[in-house]
Structure formats: C-alpha cells, structure tokens
C-alpha positions as CSV (number, residue, x, y, z in Angstrom):
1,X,0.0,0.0,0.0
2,X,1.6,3.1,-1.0
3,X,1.5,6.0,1.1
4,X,-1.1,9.1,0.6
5,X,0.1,11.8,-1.5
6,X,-0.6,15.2,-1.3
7,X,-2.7,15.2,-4.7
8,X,-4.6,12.4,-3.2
9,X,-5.1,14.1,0.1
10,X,-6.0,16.9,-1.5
11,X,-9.0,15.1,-3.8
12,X,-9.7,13.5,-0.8
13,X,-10.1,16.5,0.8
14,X,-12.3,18.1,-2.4
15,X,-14.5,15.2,-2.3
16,X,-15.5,15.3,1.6
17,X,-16.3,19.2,0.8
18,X,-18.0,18.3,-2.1
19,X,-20.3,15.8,-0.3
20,X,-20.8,17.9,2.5
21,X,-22.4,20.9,0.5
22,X,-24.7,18.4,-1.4
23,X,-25.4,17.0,2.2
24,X,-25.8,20.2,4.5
25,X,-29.1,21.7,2.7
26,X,-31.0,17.9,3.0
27,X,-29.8,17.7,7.2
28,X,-31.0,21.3,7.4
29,X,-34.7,20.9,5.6
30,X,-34.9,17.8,7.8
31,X,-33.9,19.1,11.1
32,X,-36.7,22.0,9.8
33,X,-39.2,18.9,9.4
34,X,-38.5,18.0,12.7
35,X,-39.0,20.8,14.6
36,X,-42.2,21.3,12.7
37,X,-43.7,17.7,13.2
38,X,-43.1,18.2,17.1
39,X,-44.8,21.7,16.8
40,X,-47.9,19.9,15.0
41,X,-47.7,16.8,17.4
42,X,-48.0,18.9,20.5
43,X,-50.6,20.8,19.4
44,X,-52.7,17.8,18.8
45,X,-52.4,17.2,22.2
46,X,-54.1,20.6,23.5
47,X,-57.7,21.1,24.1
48,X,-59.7,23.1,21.6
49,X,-63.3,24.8,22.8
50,X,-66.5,23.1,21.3
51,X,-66.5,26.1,18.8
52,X,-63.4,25.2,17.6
53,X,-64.2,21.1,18.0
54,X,-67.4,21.7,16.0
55,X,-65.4,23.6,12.8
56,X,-62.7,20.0,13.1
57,X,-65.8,17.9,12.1
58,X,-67.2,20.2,9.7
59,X,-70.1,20.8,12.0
60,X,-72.2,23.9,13.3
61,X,-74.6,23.0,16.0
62,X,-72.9,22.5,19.8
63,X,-76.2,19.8,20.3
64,X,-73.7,17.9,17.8
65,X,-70.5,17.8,20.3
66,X,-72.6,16.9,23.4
67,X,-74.3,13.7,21.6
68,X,-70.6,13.1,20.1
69,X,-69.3,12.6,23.6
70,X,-71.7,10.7,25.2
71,X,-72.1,8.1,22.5
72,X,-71.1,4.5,23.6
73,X,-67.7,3.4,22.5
74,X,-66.4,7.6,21.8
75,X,-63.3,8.7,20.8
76,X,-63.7,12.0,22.1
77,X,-61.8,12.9,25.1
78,X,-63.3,15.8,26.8
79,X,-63.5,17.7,30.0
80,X,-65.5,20.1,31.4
81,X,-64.3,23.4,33.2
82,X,-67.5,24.9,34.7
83,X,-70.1,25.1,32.1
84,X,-67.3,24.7,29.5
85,X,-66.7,21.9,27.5
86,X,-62.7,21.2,26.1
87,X,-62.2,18.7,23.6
88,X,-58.8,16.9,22.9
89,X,-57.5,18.1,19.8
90,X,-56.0,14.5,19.2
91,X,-59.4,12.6,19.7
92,X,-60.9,15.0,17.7
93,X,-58.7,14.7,14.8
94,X,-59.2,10.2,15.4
95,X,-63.1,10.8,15.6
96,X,-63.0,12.5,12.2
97,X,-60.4,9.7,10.9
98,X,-62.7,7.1,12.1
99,X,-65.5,8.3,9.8
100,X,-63.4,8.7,6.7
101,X,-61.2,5.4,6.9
102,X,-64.0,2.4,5.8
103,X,-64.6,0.7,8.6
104,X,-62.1,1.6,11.2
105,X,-63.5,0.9,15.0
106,X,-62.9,2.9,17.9
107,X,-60.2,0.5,18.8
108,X,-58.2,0.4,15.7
109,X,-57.2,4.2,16.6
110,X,-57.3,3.8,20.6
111,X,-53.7,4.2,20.0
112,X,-54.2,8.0,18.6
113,X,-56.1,9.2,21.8
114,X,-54.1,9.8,25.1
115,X,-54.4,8.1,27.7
C-alpha cells in the first residue's frame, strides 16, 4: 500500500467538501421537518373549545359535540371546566379519521387518543 500523497489528500479532501455541501441543505430541511412535526404533534395534544371542535368535524350545532361525547364506544376525550366543554384536539382529529377510513372501529385508533 503506497502511502497518501498530497494530490490524493488533497482530492480527498475536495470530495468530503463536495459531499458535505450536497449534504448540509437535505440535514437542514430535515432538522426543519423535525422541529415542525413536534410543533404539529404537541398541538394535537391541546384542548380546543367546542366552537373550535365543531369547525374540526365540519359541524355547526354544539347539540352535535354533546351527543358526540356521550355516544357508547367515543373517541372524544373531553372535559369540562364549569359550564365549558374542552375537547382533545388529538381525539378530535381520530373521531374524524374514524369516519373517513372504511370501517375503522374505535379501537383500531385507541392508539391515537391519550391516555
């Protein structure tokens, strides 16, 4: 094996740089990704007003969030502060999956709701 020499080094050298600059722009977008995908994923986790719950499903009347909830077998998470109702944006978002994926059961997404 002969030993390096400086043209080598230096192509070495050239070609590290080069794959660098075509790899630096992809590690940034992704670490931009990232940072946007934990911004969406926490706020899935927040709880949303029934206004806001009721424009999720598409729907107008708040008569249509309080059957919603107390339906058997629900994936909406709620709680009450006062005479408020909160909704779970993340059970929200499942509910409305449910009725768009063919015959998905509350348990296939249980997973989607916290606990």
């Amino acid at each position: 094996m002969s030993p390096a020499t400086p043209q080598s080094y230096a192509l070495q050298q050239a070609l590290n740089e080069f794959i660098l600059a075509l790899v630096k722009p992809l590690t940034d977008k992704v670490e931009q990704l990232e940072k946007k995908l934990n911004l969406i994923e926490s706020l899935q986790d927040e709880w949303v007003d029934t206004k806001t719950a009721l424009k999720m499903i598409g729907r107008k009347r708040p008569e249509t969030m309080k059957s919603l909830r107390e339906r058997d077998g629900t994936l909406i998470k709620y709680k009450q502060e006062g005479s408020r109702f909160f909704y779970c944006r993340r059970s929200i978002i499942a509910h409305s999956e449910s009725k768009t994926v063919g015959r998905t059961t509350a348990r296939d997404l249980s997973h989607l709701i916290p606990k």
